[in-house]
TIKE-828388 format. One record per residue (C-alpha): z, y, x. Coordinates in Angstrom, 1 decimal. Each point is the difference from the previous one (the first is absolute). Layout:
<pts>
Z/Y/X
...
</pts>
This chain:
<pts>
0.0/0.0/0.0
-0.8/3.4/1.6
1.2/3.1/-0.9
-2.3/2.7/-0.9
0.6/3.7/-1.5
-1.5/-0.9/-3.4
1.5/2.1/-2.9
1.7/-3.1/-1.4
1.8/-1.6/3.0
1.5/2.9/1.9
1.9/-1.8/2.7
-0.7/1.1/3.0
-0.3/-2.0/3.7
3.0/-1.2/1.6
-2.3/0.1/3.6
-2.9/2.7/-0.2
-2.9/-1.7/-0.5
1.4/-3.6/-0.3
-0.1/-2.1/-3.1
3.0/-1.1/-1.7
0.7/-2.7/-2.0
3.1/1.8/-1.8
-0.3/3.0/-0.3
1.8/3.1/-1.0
-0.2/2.4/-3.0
0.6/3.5/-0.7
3.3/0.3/-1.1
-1.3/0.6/-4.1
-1.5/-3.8/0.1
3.4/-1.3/2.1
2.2/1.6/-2.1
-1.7/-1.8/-3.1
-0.1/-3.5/1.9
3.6/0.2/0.5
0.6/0.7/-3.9
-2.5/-3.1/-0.5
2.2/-1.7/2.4
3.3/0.9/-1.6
-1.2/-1.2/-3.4
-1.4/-2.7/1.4
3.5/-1.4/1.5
1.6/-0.5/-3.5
-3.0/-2.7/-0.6
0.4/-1.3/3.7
3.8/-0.6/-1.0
-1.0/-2.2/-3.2
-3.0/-1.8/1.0
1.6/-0.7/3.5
3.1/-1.6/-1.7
-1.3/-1.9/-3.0
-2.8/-1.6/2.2
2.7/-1.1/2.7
2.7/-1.4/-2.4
-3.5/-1.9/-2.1
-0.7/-1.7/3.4
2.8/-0.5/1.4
0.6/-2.2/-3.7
-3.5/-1.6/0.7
0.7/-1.1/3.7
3.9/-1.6/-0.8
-0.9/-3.5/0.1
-2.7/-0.3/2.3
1.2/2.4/2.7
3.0/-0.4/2.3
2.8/2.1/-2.7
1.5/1.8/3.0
-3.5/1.3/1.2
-0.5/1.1/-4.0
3.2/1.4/0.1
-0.6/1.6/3.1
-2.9/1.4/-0.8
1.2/1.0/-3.2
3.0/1.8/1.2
-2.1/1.8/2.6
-3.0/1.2/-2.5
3.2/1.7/-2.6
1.4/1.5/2.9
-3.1/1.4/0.7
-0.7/0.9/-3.6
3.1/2.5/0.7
-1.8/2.3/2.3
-2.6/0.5/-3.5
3.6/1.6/-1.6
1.4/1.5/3.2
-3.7/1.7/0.1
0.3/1.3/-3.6
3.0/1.5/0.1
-0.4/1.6/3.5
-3.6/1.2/-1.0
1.3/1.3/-3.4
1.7/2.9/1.7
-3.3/1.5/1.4
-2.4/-0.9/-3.5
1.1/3.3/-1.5
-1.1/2.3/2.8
-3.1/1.7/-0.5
-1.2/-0.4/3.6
1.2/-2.1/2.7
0.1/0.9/3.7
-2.3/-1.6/2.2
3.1/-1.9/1.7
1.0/-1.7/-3.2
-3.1/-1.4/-0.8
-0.2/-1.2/3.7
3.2/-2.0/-0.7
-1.1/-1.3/-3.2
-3.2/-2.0/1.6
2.3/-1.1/2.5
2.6/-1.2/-2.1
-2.5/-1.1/-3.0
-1.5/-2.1/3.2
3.3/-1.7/0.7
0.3/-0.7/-3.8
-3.5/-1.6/-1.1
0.0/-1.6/4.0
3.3/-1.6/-0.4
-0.5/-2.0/-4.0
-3.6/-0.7/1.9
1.8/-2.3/3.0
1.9/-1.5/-3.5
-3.6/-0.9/-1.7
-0.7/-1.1/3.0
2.7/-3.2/0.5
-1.3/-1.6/-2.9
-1.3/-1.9/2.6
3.5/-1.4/0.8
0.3/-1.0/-3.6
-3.5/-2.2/0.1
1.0/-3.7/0.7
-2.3/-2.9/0.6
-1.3/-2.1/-2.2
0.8/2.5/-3.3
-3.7/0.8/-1.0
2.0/1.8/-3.4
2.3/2.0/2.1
-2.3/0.5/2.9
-2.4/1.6/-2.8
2.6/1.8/-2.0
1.1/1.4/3.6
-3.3/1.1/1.3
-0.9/1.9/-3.8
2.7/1.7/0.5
-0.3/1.5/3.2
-3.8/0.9/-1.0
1.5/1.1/-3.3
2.1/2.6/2.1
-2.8/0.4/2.4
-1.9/1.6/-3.1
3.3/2.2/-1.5
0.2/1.3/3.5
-3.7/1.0/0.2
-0.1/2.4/-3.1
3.6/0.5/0.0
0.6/1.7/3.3
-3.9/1.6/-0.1
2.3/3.3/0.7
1.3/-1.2/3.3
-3.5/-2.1/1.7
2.1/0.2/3.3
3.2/-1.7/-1.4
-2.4/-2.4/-1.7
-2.2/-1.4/3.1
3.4/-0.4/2.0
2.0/-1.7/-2.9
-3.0/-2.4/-0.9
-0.8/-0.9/3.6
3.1/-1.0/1.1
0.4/-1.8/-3.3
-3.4/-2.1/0.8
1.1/-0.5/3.7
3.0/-1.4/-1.0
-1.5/-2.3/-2.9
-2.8/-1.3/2.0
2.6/-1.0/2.7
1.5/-2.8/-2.4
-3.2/-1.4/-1.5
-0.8/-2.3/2.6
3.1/-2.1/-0.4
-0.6/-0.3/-3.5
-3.8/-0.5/-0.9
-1.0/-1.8/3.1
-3.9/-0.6/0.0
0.2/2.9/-2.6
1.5/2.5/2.1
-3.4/1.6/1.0
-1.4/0.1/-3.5
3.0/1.4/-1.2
1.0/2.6/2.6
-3.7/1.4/0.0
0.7/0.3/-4.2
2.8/2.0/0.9
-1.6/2.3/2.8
-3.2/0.0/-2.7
2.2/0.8/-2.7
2.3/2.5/2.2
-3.6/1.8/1.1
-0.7/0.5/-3.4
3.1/1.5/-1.2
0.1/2.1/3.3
-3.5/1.5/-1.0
1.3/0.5/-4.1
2.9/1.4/1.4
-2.5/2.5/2.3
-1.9/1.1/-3.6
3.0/0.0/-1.6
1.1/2.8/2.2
-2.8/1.9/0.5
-0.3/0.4/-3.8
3.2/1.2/-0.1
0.2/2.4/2.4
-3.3/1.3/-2.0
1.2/0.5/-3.1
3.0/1.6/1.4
-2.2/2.0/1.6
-2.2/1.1/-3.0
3.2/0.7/-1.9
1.1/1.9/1.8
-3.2/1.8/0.9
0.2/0.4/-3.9
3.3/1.7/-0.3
-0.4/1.9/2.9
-3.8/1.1/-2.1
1.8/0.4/-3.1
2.8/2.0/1.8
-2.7/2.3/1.4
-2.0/0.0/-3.7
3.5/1.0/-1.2
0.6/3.0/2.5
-3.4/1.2/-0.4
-0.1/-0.1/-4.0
3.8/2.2/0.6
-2.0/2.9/2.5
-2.9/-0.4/-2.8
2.5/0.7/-3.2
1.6/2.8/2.7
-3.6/1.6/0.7
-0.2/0.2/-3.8
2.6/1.4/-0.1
-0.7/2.4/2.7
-3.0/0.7/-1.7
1.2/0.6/-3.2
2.2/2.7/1.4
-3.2/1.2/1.8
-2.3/-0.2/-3.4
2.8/2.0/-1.7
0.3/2.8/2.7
-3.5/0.2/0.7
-0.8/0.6/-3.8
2.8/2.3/-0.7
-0.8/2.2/3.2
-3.8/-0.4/0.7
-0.4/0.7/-4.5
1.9/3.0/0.2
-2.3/2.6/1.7
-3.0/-1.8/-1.6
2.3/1.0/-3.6
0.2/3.5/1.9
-3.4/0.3/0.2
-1.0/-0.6/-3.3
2.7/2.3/-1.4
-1.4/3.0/1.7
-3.2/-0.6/-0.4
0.2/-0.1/-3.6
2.3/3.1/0.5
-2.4/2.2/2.0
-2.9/-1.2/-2.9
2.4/1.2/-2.0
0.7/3.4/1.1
-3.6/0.5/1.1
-2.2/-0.8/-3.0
-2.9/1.6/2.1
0.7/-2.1/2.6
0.6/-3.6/-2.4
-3.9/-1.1/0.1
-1.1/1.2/4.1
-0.9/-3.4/1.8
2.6/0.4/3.0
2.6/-0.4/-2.8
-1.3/-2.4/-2.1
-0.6/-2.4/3.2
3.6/1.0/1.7
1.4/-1.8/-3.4
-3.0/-2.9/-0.1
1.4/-1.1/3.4
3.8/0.6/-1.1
-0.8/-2.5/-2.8
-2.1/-2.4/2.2
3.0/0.2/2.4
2.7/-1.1/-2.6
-2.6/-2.4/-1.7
-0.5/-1.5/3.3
3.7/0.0/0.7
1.1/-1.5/-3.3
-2.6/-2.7/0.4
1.2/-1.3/3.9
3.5/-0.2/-1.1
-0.5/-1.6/-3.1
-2.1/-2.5/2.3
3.4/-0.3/2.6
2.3/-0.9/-2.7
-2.4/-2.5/-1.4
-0.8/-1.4/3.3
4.0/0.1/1.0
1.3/-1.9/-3.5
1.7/3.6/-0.8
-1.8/-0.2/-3.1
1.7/-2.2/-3.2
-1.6/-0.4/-3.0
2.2/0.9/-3.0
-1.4/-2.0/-3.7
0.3/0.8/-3.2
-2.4/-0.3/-2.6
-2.1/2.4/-1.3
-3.0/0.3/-2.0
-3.0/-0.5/2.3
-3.2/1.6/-2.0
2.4/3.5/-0.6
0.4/-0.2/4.3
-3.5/-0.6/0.2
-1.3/3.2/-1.9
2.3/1.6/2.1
-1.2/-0.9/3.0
-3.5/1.4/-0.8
1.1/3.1/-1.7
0.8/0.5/3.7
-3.3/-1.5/1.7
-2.1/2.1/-2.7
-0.1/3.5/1.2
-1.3/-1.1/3.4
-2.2/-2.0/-1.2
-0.9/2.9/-2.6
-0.9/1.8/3.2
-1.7/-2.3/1.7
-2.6/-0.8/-3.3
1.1/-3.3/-0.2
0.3/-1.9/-3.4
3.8/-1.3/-0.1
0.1/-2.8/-3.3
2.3/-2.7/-0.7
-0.2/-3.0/-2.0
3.1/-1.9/-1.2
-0.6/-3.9/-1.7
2.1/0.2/-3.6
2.2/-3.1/1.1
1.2/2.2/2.8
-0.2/3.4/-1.5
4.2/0.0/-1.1
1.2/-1.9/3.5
3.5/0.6/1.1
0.3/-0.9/4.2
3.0/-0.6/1.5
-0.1/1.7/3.9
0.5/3.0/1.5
-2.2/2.6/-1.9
0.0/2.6/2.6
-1.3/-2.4/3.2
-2.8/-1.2/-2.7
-1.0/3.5/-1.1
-0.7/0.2/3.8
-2.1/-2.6/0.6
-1.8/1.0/-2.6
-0.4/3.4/0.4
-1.1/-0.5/3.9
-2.7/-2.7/-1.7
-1.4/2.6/-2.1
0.0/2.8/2.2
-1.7/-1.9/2.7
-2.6/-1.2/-2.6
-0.5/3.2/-1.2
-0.4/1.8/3.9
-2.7/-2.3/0.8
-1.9/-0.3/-3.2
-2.7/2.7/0.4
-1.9/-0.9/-3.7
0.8/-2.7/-2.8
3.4/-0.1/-0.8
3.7/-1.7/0.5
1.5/-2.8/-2.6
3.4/-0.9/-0.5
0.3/-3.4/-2.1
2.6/-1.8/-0.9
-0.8/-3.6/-1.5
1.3/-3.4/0.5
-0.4/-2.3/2.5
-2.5/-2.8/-0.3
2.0/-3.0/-0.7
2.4/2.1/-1.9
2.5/0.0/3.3
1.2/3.9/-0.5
-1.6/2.8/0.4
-3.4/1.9/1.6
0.6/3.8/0.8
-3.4/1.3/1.9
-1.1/2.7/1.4
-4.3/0.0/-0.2
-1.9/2.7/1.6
-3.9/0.8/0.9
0.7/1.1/3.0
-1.0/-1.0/3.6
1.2/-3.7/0.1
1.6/-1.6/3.3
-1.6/-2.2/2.2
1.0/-3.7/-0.1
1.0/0.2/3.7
2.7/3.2/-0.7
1.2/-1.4/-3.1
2.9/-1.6/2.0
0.6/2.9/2.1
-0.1/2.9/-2.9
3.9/-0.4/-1.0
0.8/0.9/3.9
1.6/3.3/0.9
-2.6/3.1/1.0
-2.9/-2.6/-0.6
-2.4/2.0/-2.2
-3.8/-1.8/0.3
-1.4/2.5/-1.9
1.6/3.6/1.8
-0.5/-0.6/3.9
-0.3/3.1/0.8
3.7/0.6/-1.7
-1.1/2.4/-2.2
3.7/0.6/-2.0
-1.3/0.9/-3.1
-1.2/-3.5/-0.7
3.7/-1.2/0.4
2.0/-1.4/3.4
-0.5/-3.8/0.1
3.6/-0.3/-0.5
-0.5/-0.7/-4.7
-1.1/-3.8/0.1
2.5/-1.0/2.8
2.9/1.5/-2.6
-1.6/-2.1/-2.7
0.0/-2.7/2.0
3.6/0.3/1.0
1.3/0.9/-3.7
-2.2/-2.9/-1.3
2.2/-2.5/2.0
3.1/1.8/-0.6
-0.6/-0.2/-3.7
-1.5/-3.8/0.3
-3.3/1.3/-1.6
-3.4/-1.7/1.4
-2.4/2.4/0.9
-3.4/-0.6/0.8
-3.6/1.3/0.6
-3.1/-0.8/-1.1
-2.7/2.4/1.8
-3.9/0.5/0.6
-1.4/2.1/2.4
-1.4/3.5/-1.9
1.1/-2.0/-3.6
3.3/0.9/-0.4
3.1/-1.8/0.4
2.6/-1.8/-2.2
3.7/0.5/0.9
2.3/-2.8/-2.1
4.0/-0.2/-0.6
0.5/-2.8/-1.1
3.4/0.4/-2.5
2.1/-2.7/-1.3
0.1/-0.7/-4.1
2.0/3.0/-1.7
1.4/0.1/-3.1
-1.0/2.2/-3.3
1.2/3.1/-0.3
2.3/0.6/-3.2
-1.1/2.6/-3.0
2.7/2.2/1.1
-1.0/0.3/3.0
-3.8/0.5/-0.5
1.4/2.7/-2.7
1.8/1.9/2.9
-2.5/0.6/3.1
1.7/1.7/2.9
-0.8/3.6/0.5
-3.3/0.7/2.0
0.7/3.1/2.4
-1.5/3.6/-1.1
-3.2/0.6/1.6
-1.2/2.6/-2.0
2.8/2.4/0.9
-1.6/2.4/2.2
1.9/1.6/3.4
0.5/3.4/-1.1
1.1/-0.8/-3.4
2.9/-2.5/1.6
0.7/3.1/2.7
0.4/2.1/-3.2
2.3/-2.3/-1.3
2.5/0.3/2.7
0.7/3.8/0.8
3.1/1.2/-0.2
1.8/-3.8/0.1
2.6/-0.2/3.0
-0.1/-2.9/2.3
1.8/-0.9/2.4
-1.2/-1.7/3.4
2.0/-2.6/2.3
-1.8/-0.6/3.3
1.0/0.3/3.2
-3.9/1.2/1.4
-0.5/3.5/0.6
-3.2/-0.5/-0.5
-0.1/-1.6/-3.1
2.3/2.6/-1.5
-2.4/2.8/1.6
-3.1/-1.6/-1.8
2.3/-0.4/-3.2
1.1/3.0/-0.2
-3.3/1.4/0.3
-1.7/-1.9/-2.1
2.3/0.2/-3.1
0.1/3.6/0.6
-3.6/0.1/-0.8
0.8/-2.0/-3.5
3.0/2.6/-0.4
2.6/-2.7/0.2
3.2/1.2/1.3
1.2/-2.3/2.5
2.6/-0.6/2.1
0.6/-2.4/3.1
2.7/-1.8/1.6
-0.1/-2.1/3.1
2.9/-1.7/-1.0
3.5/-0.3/-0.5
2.9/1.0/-2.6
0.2/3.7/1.2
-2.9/0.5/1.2
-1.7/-0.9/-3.7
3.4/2.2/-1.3
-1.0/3.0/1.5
-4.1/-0.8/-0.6
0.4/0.1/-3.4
3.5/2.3/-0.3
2.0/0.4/-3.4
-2.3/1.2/-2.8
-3.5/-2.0/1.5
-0.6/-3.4/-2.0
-3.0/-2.0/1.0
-1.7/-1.7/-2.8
-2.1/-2.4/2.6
1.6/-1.1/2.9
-2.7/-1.5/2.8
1.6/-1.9/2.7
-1.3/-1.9/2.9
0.7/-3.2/0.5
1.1/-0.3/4.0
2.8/2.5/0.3
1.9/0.8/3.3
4.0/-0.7/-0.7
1.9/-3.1/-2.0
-2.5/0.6/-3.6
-3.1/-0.9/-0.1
-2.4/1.5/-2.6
1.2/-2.2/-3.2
3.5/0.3/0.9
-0.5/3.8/0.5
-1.9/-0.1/-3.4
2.9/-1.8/-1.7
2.5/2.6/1.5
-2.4/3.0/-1.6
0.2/-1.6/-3.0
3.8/0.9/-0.1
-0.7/3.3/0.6
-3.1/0.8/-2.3
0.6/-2.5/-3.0
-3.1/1.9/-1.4
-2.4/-0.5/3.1
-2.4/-2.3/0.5
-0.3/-2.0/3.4
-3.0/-0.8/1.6
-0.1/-2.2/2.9
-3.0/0.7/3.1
-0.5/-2.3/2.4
-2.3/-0.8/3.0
1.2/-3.5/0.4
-2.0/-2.6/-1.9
2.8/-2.6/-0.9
0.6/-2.0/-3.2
3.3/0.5/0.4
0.3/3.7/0.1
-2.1/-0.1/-3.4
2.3/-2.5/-1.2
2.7/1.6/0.3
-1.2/3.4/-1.1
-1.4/-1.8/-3.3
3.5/-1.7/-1.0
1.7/3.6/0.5
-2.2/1.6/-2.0
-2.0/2.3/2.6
-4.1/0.6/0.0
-1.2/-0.7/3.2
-2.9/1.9/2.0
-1.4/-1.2/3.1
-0.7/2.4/3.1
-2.0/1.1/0.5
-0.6/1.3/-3.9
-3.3/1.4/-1.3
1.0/3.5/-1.3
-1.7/-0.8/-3.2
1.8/-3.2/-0.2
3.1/2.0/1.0
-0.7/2.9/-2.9
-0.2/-2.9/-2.5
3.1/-1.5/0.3
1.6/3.4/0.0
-1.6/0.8/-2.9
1.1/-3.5/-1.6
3.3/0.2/1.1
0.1/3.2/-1.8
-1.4/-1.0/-3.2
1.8/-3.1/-0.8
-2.1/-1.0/-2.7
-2.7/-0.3/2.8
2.2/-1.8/3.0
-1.8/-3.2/-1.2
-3.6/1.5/1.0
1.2/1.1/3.6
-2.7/-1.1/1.8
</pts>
């Protein structure tokens, strides 16, 4: 046997260079031998006495009693070092790792121990008497009997083993002539043939052991390492969660800014509202935020951030929605927008998360509406052949996708159709959000594409259940989109509102923006005295707008919750630049609107105006 530096025997030379026939392990594999070995002994201890007392009964009447006796004596006495060996190898079980010095003294006593009961297998030859063929055969089984126990039995220790079986044959073979005579040579090369054989199981039996020692520990040292790196993976989540959160709040906030003022200075300088520099300085303000909004969604989806929340709702009342949205660009653009809904699935209720479905949808449509330049988009909704749920596709006549990029298209920034990057026809980052909220929300999603055709985009949705008459009696308020700008502006002069944010530069765009709509505001970075003195005794907001990442203990819903106290009669409106379910949940079960930086102005002037008129909150867009 040679030693080698293969990954699964690890022992290394005891002479550089030299093989070894026993050789040595890293302490891992020798530490697990000796824990095999120690196990091992309480079987040694019973098998070693049953067999002895079983033939030293067999051999009474045909062997001399005293050498039975003798022997038997000797083979129990031996059978004592098994117990002495539990017991003294007991005390160092329990220790998770075992100096090199220990386990040294282990294979030396462990030799003494498996050599010693060997010597005793091996006077069976003094019980073998001539002329008793029975007890000449029971004798020789059961030497070849404990030949074989001591071949798979001590596999742990193949050093202890070739001693104690050697010595054992030497010792047998050295009485068989003055038994079987003629026989002896027949006999004694059975016993060499037979000890050969059990030397070379003995050999595999080793060698298999030390390899799946080996490979389990390889394994537990893999799944140690799996388990280390899956703890730095759940930290860099968490690392960049924190990072997500920050960079939203502080990289949103001057983008917010921006729009603010540029609607204020429109505002101001109605001759000044229409000239190009202007109307392109806010173009790529809302590009920027678009653009923004878009890679973080993509991050949280990408980093499991994002949860869906279920709840059923009626899906044909979501659908319109969704294209009331879709249908001014395409409006724009000259493109035909239609739907068609089947009548089995025209009063649907589906139960998942509304909002992440409105998505996918609405980045579906908008795509097929950028890149259809004549014809027209189709939103159906049928069932599925086979009757296995739902169908919800998006048609259009637009430029179709080539069979090769139809795996690619759901990529991030791939965009077959814009090379050149042109924004306007979108960023490449739409289909990979489908994609991502498709498997979130366990929808299949599919295409079905030929070049300058058109394409087919399919969700596949699970069955969903009727929607009741009282439902389909109440449809959920569809947002004002008639309301002009200057008549929300209008709307809101004179009401006093009252600003928490700790950003000078928000509060300077504020404040000059709802100057121009003759709102009287007031801001507050943050604080108990500092909001005291803000608003002093006789000044009672009737809005309160509050950002959501606040410097000191409160955070934006907390601070909301203490304003509450103080202004029973104002309303609280939560702003936020961080894109997190949780924020919104927790804002919706207190009772606040929430409005994510940065905010159109016209979305902004809306809400104002809804907040205002209560009998309109529902039609805040």
């Amino acid at each position: 046997m040679r030693q080698t530096n293969s990954p699964i025997l690890c022992g290394t030379v005891t002479r550089a260079m030299l093989p070894s026939f026993f050789p040595t392990y890293d302490p891992a594999v020798e530490r697990e031998l000796f824990l095999l070995g120690y196990r091992n002994l309480r079987v040694h201890l019973v098998g070693h006495t049953g067999l002895s007392l079983l033939v030293a009964a067999g051999t009474w009447w045909a062997a001399p009693h005293v050498r039975v006796l003798g022997w038997l004596v000797g083979m129990l006495g031996l059978g004592l070092t098994f117990f002495f060996g539990l017991w003294a190898f007991q005390q160092r079980i329990n220790r998770p790792e075992l100096p090199a010095a220990q386990l040294r003294q282990w294979k030396t006593a462990n030799l003494w121990m498996v050599v010693l009961p060997g010597l005793g297998w091996g006077c069976l030859g003094f019980l073998l008497a001539p002329g008793e063929q029975v007890n000449n055969l029971m004798v020789m089984t059961s030497f070849a009997g404990a030949l074989a126990y001591s071949a798979v039995g001590n596999a742990y220790d193949l050093r202890g083993f070739v001693v104690s079986v050697s010595l054992a044959t030497l010792v047998l073979l050295s009485q068989i002539p003055a038994v079987f005579g003629g026989q002896s040579f027949a006999v004694m090369g059975m016993t060499l043939l037979y000890f050969g054989v059990m030397a070379w199981v003995a050999t595999n039996a080793h060698t298999t052991l030390v390899e799946s020692i080996q490979l389990r520990l390889d394994n537990e040292r893999l799944a140690q390492k799996n388990a280390e790196i899956a703890t730095r993976a759940q930290q860099a989540n968490r690392d960049k969660s924190e990072f997500l959160a920050a960079a939203s709040h502080d990289l949103r906030q001057p983008v917010h800014a921006l729009l603010l003022l540029i609607e204020a200075y429109r505002q101001q300088e109605p001759s000044a509202a229409k000239h190009p520099l202007v109307l392109n300085i806010a173009s790529a303000g809302q590009s920027i935020g678009v653009l923004f909004n878009a890679l973080m969604e993509l991050s949280r989806l990408e980093s499991g951030m994002e949860q869906a929340v279920n709840a059923p709702f009626d899906l044909a009342q979501s659908l319109n929605l969704v294209l009331a949205r879709v249908r001014p660009v395409a409006d724009r653009q000259g493109v035909q927008l239609r739907s068609r809904i089947s009548s089995r699935a025209a009063h649907l209720s589906l139960c998942t998360d509304k909002l992440l479905l409105e998505r996918v949808l609405g980045n579906l449509l908008g795509n097929a509406v950028r890149y259809t330049q004549r014809g027209g988009v189709l939103l159906t909704l049928r069932p599925a052949h086979g009757g296995d749920g739902y169908w919800l596709e998006v048609w259009d006549t637009g430029l179709g996708i080539a069979q090769a990029d139809q795996a690619r298209i759901f990529d991030p920034y791939v965009q077959v159709a814009n090379r050149e990057r042109d924004r306007t026809k979108g960023l490449g980052l739409g289909l990979a959000i489908v994609r991502h909220v498709s498997d979130l929300l366990g929808v299949g999603l599919s295409v079905h594409s030929k070049l300058g055709r058109g394409s087919c985009f399919r969700l596949q949705l699970p069955g969903a259940l009727r929607v009741s008459d009282a439902q389909l009696a109440a449809p959920a308020a569809q947002p004002n989109q008639s309301t002009g700008t200057p008549e929300l502006v209008s709307q809101l002069h004179g009401k006093r509102i009252l600003l928490i944010d700790d950003d000078p530069m928000i509060q300077t765009a504020m404040q000059a923006l709802m100057g121009s709509w003759g709102v009287d505001l007031r801001s507050a970075r943050t604080g108990e005295a500092n909001i005291t003195q803000v608003c002093g005794r006789h000044w009672q907001p009737d809005c309160v707008l509050c950002d959501f990442r606040l410097p000191g203990a409160m955070d934006g819903l907390e601070m909301l919750d203490y304003l509450q106290d103080c202004f029973p009669q104002a309303v609280g409106i939560l702003q936020t630049g961080e894109l997190v379910q949780t924020v919104q949940a927790r804002a919706e079960e207190a009772g606040y609107m929430v409005l994510f930086k940065p905010v159109d102005p016209v979305v902004l002037a809306a809400t104002l105006s809804a907040v205002f008129k209560p009998d309109e909150l529902g039609r805040a867009p």
